[in-house]
C-alpha positions in Angstrom: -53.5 -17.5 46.9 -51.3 -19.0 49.2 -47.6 -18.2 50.4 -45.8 -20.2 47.7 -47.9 -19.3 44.9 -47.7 -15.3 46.1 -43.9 -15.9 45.4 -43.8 -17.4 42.8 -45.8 -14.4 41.3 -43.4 -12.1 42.5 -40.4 -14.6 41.1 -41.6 -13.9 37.8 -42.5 -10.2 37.7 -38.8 -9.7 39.0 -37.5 -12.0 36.2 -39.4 -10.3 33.9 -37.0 -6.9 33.2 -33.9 -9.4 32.9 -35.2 -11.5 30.1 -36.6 -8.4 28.4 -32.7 -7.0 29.2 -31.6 -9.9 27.8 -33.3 -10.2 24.6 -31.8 -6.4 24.4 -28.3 -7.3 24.7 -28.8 -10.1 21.8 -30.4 -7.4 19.4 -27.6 -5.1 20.3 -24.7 -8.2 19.3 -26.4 -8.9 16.3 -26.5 -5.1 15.5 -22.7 -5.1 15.7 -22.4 -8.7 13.8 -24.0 -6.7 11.1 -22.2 -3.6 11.0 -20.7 -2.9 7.6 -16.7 -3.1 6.7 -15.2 -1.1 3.8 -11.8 -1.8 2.5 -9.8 1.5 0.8 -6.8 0.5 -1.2 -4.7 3.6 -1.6 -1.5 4.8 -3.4 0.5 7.9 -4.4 -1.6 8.9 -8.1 -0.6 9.8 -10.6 -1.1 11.8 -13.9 -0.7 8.8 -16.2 -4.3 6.3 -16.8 -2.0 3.3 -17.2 -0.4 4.1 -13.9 -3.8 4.8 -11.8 -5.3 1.6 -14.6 -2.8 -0.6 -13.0 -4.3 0.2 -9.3 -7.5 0.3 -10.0 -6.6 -3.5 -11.2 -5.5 -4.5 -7.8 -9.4 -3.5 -6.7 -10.4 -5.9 -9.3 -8.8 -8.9 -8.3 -9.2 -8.9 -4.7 -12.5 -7.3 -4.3 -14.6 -11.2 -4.7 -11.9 -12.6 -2.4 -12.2 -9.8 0.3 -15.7 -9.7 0.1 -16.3 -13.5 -0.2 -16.7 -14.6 3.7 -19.3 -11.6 3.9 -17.4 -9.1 6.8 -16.3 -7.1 4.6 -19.4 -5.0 2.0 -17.2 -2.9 -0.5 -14.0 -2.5 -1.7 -12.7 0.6 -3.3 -9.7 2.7 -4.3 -8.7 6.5 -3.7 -5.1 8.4 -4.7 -3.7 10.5 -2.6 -3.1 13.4 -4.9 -3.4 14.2 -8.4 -6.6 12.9 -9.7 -10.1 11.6 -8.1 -11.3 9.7 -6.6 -9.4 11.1 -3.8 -9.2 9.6 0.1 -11.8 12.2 0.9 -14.3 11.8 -1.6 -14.1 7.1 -0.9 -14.5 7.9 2.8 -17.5 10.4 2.0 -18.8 7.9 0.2 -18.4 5.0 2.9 -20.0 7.7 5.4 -23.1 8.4 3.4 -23.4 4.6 2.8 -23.0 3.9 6.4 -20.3 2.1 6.6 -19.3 1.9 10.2 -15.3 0.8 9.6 -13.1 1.1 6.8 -9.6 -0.8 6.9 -7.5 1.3 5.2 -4.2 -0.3 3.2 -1.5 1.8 1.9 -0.2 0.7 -0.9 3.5 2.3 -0.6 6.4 0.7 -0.4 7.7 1.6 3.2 7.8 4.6 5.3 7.6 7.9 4.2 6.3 11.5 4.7 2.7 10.3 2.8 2.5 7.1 4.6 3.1 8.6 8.1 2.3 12.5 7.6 0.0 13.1 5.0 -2.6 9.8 4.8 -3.3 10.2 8.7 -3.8 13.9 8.4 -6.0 13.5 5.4 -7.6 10.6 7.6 -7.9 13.4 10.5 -5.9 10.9 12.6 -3.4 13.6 13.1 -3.3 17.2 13.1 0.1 18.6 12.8 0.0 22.4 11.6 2.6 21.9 8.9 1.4 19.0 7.5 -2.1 20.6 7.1 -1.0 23.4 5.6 1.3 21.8 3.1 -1.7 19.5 2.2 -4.2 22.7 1.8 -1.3 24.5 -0.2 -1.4 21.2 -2.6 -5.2 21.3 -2.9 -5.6 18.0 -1.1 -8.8 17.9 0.8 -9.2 16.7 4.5 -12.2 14.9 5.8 -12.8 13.4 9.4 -14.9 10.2 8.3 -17.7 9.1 11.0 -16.7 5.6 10.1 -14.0 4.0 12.3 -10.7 4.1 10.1 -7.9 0.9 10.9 -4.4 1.2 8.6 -2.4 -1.7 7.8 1.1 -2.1 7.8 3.4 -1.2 4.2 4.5 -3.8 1.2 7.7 -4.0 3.0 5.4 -5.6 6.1 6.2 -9.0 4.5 8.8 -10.7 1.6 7.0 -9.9 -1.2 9.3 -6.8 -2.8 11.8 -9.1 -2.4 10.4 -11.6 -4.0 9.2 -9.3 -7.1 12.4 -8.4 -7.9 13.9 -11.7 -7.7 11.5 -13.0 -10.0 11.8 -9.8 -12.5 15.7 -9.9 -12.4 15.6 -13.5 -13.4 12.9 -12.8 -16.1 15.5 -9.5 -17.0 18.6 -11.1 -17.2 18.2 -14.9 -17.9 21.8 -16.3 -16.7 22.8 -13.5 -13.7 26.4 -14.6 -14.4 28.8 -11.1 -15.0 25.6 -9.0 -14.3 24.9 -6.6 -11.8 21.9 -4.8 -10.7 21.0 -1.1 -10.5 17.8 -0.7 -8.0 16.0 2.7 -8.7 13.2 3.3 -6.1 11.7 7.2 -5.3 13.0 7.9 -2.3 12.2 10.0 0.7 14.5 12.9 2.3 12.2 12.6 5.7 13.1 8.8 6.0 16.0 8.3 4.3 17.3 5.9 6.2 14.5 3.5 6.0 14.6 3.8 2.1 18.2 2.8 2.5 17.4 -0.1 4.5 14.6 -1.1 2.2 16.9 -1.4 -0.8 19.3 -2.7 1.0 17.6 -5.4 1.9 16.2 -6.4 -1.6 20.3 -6.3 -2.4 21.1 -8.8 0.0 18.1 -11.0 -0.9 19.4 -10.4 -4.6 22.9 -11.8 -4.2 22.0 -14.8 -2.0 19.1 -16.5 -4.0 20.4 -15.3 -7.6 24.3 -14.7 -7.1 24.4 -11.1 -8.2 27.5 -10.0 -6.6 27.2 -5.8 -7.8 24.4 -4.3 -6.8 23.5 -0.3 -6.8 21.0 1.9 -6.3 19.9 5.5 -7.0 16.3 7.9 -5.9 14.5 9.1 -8.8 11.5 11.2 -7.1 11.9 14.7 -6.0 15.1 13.9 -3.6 16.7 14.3 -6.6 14.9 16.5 -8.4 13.4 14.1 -10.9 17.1 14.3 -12.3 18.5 11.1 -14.6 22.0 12.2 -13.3 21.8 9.3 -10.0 20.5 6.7 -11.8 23.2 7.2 -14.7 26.1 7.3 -12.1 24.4 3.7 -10.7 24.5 2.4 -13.6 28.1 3.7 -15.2 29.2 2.0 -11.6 27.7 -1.8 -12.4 29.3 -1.4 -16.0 32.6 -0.7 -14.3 32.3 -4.2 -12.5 30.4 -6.5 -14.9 29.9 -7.2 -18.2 26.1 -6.2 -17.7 24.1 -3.8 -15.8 20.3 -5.1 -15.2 18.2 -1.7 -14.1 14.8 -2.7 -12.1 12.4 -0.1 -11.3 11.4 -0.3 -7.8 8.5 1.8 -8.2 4.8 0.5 -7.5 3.4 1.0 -11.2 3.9 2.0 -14.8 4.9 5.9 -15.7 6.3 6.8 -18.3 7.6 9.9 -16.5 9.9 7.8 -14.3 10.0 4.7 -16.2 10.6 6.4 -19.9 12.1 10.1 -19.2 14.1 9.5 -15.9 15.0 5.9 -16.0 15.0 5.1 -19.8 17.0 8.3 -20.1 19.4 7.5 -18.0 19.8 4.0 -20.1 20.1 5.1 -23.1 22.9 8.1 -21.9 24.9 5.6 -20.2 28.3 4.6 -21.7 27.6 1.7 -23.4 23.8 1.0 -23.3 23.9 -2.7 -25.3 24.6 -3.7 -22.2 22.3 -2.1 -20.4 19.4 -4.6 -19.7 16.1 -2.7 -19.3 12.1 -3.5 -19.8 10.7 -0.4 -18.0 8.3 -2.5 -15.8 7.3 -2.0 -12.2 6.1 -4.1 -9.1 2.3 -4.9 -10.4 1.0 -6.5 -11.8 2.1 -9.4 -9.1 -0.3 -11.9 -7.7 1.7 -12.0 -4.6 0.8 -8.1 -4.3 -3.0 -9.1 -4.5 -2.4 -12.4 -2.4 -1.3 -9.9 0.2 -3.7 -7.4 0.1 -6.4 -10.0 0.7 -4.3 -11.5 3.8 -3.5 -8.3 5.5 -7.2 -7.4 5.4 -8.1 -10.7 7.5 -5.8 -10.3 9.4 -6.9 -6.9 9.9 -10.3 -8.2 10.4 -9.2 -10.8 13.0 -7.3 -8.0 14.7 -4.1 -9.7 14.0 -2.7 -6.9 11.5 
């Protein structure tokens, strides 16, 4: 064998490992092109079926849309408290499948102690002491998934509250002439201020594109006790200004212990309640809500969220 073909020889027996390395590194890309996505929608619970029905509907409508371009394999719901499936038991169930990311998306209003305290701690994203214990006192399990866990921003990430209760103070009122608007959300003692800001906002949006000029708003959750009493004095204010007092639930779905024995109490003890305009709905169902839902997931997915 002469010089030239003794290299070439040794050319090739060197090569050899890198293309072998190489062929390894395209396995290991297509190994992560095929890991599997979950997507957990999750809200509050509740004790009421239509309530968690009207959630579980969300899931229903975006889960073929979500799932369409093939990145994302399943798409389920949990609650946070009250009633299974719970966050724990969907990420167990993501883990045993093995799932090796779940994009979580909250489906809460804005900020508060469960968006920023008590989901991440039942995520075991955080671990504050206080939180824990509060959540173990509740009987609100805690898992650590092995899956990677992403959360996406609030409903108040984009225009669409404002937007719902536009379009249900229109459907409410008809002509918005000598009618004023009472805006009855949960509220949260922790973030008070962002509450504030969040009805606030939906106030503004209120008098500019349907020329409400009185607009009030009261808490209904356990700020207040679960107490009538706020929402009454909201709406006793409106009646003082305008000839009618539109009350809109800003509240995610349908119960009837906000929606009847808080809210509709409060109507029908008001002063004059023929003028009191009232239909007991919430935010869903909204196809902007489920339009959303599928957008901030792509975005997620993109890395843009």
């Amino acid at each position: 064998m002469n010089k030239r073909s003794l290299l070439g020889v040794l050319g090739a027996l060197l090569l050899l490992p890198l293309l072998l390395s190489g062929c390894g590194e395209s396995v290991s890309e297509e190994g992560a092109q095929g890991s599997r996505v979950g997507v957990l929608l999750v809200s509050h619970g509740s004790h009421s079926k239509n309530w968690r029905d009207m959630l579980v509907d969300v899931e229903h409508s975006v889960r073929d849309r979500i799932t369409a371009d093939g990145r994302v394999a399943e798409v389920r719901t949990a609650f946070m408290e009250y009633t299974e499936p719970s966050i724990s038991t969907q990420m167990r169930a993501f883990d045993e499948a093995g799932f090796d990311e779940v994009i979580v998306v909250p489906l809460f209003l804005t900020v508060s102690s469960h968006s920023l305290d008590d989901i991440p701690t039942i995520l075991g994203m955080k671990a504050d002491p206080k939180v824990m214990a509060k959540l173990a006192e509740e009987e609100i399990e805690l898992y650590r998934p092995e899956a990677r866990v992403t959360l996406t921003p609030m409903l108040d990430f984009s225009s669409l509250l404002k937007k719902n209760l536009l379009r249900r103070t229109q459907a409410l009122a008809g002509e918005t002439e000598d009618t004023g608007v009472v805006l009855v959300a949960y509220g949260d003692a922790s973030y008070n201020q962002q509450w504030e800001a969040l009805v606030g906002d939906i106030g503004r949006y209120l008098k500019l594109k349907a020329g409400i000029d009185t607009v009030a708003y009261s808490w209904c959750g356990h700020l207040v006790d679960y107490s009538p009493e706020p929402t009454l004095r909201a709406i006793e204010q409106v009646l003082e200004l305008e000839d009618r007092a539109a009350v809109l639930p800003v509240l995610v779905a349908v119960d009837p212990d906000f929606q009847d024995e808080i809210i509709g109490t409060a109507v029908a003890q008001s002063s004059d309640h023929s003028r009191v305009l009232y239909a007991g709905d919430a935010i869903l169902p909204d196809a902007g809500l489920n339009d959303w839902v599928v957008e901030i997931v792509r975005k997620s997915l993109d890395g843009g969220a």
